[in-house]
C-alpha positions in Angstrom: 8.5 3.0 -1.8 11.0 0.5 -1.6 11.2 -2.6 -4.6 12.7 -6.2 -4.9 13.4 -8.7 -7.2 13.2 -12.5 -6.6 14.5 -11.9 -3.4 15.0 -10.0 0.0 12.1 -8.9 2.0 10.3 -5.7 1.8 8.6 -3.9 5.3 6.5 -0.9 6.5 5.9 -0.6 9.8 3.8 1.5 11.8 0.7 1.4 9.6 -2.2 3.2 11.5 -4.1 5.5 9.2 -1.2 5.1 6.6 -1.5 2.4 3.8 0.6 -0.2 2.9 0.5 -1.4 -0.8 2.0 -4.6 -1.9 2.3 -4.4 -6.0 3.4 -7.7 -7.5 4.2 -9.0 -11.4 4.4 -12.8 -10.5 5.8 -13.9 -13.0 9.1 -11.5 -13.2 8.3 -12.0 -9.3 9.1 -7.7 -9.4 7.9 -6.3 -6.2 7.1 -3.1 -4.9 6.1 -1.6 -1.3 4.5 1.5 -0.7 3.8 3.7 2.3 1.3 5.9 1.4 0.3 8.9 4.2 -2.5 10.4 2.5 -5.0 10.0 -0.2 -4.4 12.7 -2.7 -1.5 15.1 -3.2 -2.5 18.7 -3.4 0.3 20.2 -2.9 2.0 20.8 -6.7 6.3 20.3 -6.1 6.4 18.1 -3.4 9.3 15.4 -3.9 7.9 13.1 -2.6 5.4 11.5 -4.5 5.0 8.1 -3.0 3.6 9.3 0.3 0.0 10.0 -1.9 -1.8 7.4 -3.3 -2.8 8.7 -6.1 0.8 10.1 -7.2 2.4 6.9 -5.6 1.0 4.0 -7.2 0.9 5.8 -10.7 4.8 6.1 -10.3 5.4 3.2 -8.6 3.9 1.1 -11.5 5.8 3.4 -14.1 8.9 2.0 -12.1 8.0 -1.2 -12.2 6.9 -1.2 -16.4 10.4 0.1 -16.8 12.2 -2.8 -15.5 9.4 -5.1 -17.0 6.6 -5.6 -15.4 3.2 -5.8 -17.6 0.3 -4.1 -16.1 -2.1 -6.6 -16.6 -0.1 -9.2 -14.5 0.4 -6.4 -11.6 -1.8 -7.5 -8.5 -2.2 -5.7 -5.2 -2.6 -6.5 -1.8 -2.8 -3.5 0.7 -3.2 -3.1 5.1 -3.7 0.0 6.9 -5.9 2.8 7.5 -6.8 2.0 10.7 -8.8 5.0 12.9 -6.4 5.5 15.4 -7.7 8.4 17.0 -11.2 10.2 17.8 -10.9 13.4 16.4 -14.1 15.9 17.6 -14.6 19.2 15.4 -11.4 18.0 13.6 -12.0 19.4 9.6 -9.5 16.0 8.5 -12.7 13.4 9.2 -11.6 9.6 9.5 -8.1 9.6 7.4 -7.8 6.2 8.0 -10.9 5.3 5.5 -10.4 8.4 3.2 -7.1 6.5 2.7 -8.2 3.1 1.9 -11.2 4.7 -0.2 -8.6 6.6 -2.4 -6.1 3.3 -2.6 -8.8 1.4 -3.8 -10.3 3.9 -6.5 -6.8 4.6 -7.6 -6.1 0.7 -7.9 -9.6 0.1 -9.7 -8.1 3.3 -11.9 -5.0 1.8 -12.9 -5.8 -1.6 -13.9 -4.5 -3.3 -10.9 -6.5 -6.7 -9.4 -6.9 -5.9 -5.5 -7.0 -9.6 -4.3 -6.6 -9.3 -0.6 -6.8 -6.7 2.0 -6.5 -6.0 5.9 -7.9 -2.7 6.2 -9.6 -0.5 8.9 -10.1 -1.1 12.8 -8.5 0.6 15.3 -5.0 -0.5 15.7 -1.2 -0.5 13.5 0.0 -3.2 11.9 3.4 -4.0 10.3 3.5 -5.7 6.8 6.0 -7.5 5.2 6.7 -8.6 1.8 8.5 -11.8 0.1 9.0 -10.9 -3.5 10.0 -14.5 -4.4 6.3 -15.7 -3.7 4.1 -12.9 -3.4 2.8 -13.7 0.0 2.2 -10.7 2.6 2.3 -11.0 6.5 0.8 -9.0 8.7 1.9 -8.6 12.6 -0.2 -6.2 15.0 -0.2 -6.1 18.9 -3.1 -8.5 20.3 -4.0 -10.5 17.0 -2.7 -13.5 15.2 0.3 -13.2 12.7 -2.1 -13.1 8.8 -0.6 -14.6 6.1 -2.2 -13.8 2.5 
């Protein structure tokens, strides 16, 4: 998870089954980028939280309350969890989906208005974020640069 204020530009690349959420208080203009791996962490101790979503955006938006933010300003914007491989007799299923299922439940959970997202399909995208307006870009091989 990486965070900005005002200023600077926040990316994630590499985005196939992984998640990318964009959290955003307009009007402190507090941003926050996360990278999430998988949809639930069940493994108690692990450091790192933000690689979950469920663990992830709950402390991510803690962060971001702390230095000001107001939960019911907080908007998202997300891209990822694309199917990048066939996987036969595999026990994991499509993670790419169980990921953007778990993003948006956990979202819904929180509080947090999902206003735009670019998620699923087949290949990875890089997304950047410009904490000084909000917008996000996304870039992937073969498809037009989307603002949104």
């Amino acid at each position: 998870m990486k965070m900005a204020q005002g200023n600077g530009m926040l990316i994630t690349y590499a985005l196939g089954s992984c998640i990318g959420i964009c959290l955003y208080d307009q009007k402190i203009k507090l941003a926050s980028l996360i990278h999430i791996m998988l949809p639930l962490n069940m493994e108690p101790g692990r450091k790192n939280t933000m690689k979950y979503a469920d663990t992830g955006i709950r402390e991510t938006l803690k962060i971001m309350e702390s230095k000001g933010a107001l939960r019911s300003r907080i908007t998202a914007k997300i891209a990822g969890g694309a199917k990048m491989f066939e996987v036969s007799g595999g026990s994991l299923g499509n993670i790419g989906q169980r990921n953007i299922e778990s993003v948006r439940a956990h979202l819904k959970r929180e509080g947090i208005q999902l206003l735009k997202e670019d998620v699923g399909g087949s290949v990875a995208r890089t997304l950047l974020f410009d904490p000084s307006n909000g917008l996000a870009c996304i870039r992937c091989y073969g498809r037009q640069e989307m603002i949104f």
